[in-house]
N, C-alpha and C positions, 0 to 999 in steps of 0.2 A: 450566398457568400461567393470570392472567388475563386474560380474552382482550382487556379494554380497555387495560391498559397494552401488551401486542404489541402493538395498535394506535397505541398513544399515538407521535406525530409526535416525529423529532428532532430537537434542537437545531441552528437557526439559525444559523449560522460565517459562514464564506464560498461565494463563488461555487462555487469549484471542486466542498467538500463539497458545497453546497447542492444542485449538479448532480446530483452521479451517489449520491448517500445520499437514497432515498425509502421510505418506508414499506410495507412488504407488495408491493413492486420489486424488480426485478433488472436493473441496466444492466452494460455491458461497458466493457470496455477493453481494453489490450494492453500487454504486458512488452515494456520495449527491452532487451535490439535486438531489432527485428524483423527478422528473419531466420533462415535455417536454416543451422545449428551444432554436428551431432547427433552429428559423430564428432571434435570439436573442443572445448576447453575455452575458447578463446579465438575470437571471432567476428570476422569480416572488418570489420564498422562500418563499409560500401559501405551507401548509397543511403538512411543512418539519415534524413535532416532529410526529405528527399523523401516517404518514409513515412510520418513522423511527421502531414511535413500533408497527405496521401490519407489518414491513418486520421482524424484531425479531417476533411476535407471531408467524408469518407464517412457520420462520425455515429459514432464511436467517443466514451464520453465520457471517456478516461482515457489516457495512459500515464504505465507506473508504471516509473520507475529503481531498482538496486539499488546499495547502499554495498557495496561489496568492496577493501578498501586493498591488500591486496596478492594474488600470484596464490599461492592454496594446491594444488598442483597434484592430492591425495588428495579436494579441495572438487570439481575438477572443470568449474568453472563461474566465469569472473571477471564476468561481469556486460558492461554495456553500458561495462569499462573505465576511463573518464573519470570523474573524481570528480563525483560526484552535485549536488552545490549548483553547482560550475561551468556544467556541463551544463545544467541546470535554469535556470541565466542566459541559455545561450544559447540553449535551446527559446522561455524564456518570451518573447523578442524575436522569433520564428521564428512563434510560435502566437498565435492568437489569443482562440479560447472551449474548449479541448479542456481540462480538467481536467488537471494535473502531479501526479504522486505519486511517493513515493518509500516504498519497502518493502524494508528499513527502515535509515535510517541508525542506527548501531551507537552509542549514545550513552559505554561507557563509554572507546571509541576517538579520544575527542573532547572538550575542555572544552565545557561548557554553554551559557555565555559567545557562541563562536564559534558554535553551531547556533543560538542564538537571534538571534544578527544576522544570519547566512545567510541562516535560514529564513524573517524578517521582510522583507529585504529581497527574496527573489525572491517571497513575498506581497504586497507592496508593487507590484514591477515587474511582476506577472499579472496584476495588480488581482485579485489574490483568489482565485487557481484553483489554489494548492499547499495539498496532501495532508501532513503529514506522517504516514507512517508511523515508529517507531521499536523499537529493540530491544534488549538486552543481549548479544547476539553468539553465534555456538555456533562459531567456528572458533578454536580453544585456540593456533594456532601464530600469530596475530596479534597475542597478550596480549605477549609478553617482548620481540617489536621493538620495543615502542610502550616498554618498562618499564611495564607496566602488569599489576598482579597479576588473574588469569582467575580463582579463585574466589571471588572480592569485585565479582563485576560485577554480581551484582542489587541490594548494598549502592548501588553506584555508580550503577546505572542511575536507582535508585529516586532517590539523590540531585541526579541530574543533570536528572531530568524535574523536579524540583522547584524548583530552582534556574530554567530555562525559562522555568517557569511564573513563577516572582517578579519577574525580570530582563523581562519585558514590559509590566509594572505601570510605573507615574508615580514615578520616584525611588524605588525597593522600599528598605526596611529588610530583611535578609536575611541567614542564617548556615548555611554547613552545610564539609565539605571541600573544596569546591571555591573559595568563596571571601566574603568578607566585601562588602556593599553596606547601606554607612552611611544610605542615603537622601541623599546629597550629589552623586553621580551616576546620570546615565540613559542607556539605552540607544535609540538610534534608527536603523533607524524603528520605530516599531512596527509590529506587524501592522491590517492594515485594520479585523477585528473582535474586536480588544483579545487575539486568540490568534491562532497559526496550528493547526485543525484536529492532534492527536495521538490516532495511531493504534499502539495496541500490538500488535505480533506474537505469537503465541502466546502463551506467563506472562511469559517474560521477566524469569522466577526472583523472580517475586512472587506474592503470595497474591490466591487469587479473590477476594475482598473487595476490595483494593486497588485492583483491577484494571477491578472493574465503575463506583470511588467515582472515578478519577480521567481511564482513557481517555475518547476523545473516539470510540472504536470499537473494534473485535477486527479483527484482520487473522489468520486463522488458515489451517489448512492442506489441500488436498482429501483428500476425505474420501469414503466412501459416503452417500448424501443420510441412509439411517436415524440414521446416528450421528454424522452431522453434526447432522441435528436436536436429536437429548440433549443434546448440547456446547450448543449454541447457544439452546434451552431454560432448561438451566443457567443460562447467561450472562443472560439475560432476568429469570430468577429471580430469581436474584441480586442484578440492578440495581435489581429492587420491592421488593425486600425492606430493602436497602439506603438506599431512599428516595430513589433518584436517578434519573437519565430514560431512557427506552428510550435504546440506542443503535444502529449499525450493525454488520453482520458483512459482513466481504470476504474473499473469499482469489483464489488463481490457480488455472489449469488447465492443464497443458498437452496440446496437439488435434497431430493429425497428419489434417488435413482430405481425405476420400476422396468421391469422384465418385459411388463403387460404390453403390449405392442397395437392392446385394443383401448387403453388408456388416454384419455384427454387431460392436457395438463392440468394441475391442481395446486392451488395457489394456497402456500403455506406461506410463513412468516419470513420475511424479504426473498421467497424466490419461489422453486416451483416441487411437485410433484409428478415425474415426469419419466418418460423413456426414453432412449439417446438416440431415435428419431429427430423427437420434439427438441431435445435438449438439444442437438445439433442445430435445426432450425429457428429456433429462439436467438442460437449464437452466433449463428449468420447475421439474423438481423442487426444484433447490437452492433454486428463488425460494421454493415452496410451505412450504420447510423455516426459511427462513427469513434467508436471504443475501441478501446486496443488491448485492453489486458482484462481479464475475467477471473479473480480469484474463487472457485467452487468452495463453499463451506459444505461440510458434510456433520454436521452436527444432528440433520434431522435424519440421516438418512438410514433408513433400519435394516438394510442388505449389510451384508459382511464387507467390512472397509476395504480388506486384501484385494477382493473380488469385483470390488467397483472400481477400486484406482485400476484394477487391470483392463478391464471394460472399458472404460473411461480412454484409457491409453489405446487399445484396440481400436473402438469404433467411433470416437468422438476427436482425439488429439489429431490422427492423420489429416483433417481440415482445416486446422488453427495451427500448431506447434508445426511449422513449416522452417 
């Protein structure tokens, strides 16, 4: 590809983006809960707020929440629990500079309407440090609770980001299914810089094209750094080609942090078992490749949580969180 547009700077947002989205960079964060949950689908949610602000003192620049409505028990995994934009209320009064994200609220589980006044107002009450990540869903037994038809959700999603996007505009004139906006009403507040930051998760049952013309970044999945490169490549291509601006690539990891320093890494369920050698050098690569943001889950990780965000923050942040 060309190498002055991968160079070419992202677009300007907010705080939060602004923070941890830099160019030819790699910062970190960490997935809530923090905590270890490894033979458990459902997490204790003991000592979360406390955490949250040791991994902000520490120089963490992120955590990221997940949308999970209900507990699918074949999913395995409900998440930090607590609905996401609530949550995100009460972080954002708890926190003060650590970037809030969210990967990814399930757009077509939700009017549009509602996430755009959620997501405006806890951008509003951070002064500017929410993420939004968003998605079209992959858990099928959630569609028929809601009434909500599961093979029409990239139709939906696509309608619903669109929608978002018009309903944050000055009295929008605006039509799709979800609802009509005459230009004689408006929604408030708005977001601090006329958007909140949207991040899409993998396709999200839309076309590369679509995808490079209207996210705000790719939130995608860990990968081997070779063929993360190609994806990510692609994605780049795509966006010059398309005539539109570089953007950001993030995804998560998850680590099961080891002392052993005679240790070869050990591949557990999307990420690694590792010492902060390795794990430093892992995180170079993906920077080299092309990733900008690293969310660390620690769900498998069986050392004392206190003790590896400080480690963490010690010997691994001073490279990345720059």
């Amino acid at each position: 590809m060309i190498q002055d547009f991968k160079d070419q700077e992202f677009e300007s947002i907010n705080k939060g983006y602004n923070q941890i989205f830099k160019i030819n960079h790699l910062s970190i964060g960490l997935v809530v809960p923090i905590e270890t949950y490894a033979n458990n689908s459902i997490p204790f949610m003991i000592n979360q707020l406390e955490r949250i602000k040791l991994a902000e003192n520490l120089g963490f620049s992120a955590v990221w929440l997940r949308d999970i409505p209900f507990n699918v028990p074949s999913f395995g995994d409900v998440g930090q629990i607590f609905d996401p934009f609530a949550y995100l209320g009460f972080l954002c009064a708890q926190t003060t500079k650590i970037a809030l994200g969210v990967g990814s609220i399930i757009l077509p589980l939700r009017h549009p309407a509602h996430v755009a006044k959620a997501a405006a107002s806890i951008d509003v009450l951070s002064q500017g440090r929410l993420i939004l990540g968003i998605a079209s869903g992959d858990r099928a037994e959630e569609y028929p609770a809601l009434n909500i038809n599961f093979p029409l959700r990239g139709k939906n999603f696509r309608e619903s980001f669109e929608y978002i996007s018009e309903v944050w505009k000055d009295f929008p004139m605006f039509e799709n299914n979800f609802g009509t906006l005459n230009g004689t009403l408006d929604m408030l507040p708005k977001p601090i810089a006329k958007k909140v930051p949207m991040l899409i998760t993998g396709a999200s049952q839309q076309s590369s094209d679509w995808l490079v013309k209207n996210a705000d970044g790719w939130i995608t999945y860990p990968r081997n750094p070779d063929l993360q490169r190609k994806l990510i490549d692609s994605w780049r291509e795509k966006a010059k080609n398309s005539e539109t601006n570089n953007k950001p690539v993030s995804q998560s990891l998850y680590i099961d942090l080891d002392d052993n320093f005679a240790l070869s890494p050990q591949p557990i369920h999307l990420g690694y078992k590792l010492n902060t050698k390795h794990l430093i050098e892992h995180l170079k690569s993906l920077e080299r490749v092309g990733v900008n943001h690293v969310a660390l889950n620690l769900r498998f990780n069986k050392a004392n949580i206190e003790k590896t965000l400080e480690k963490l923050a010690n010997e691994v942040l001073p490279y990345f969180n720059k």
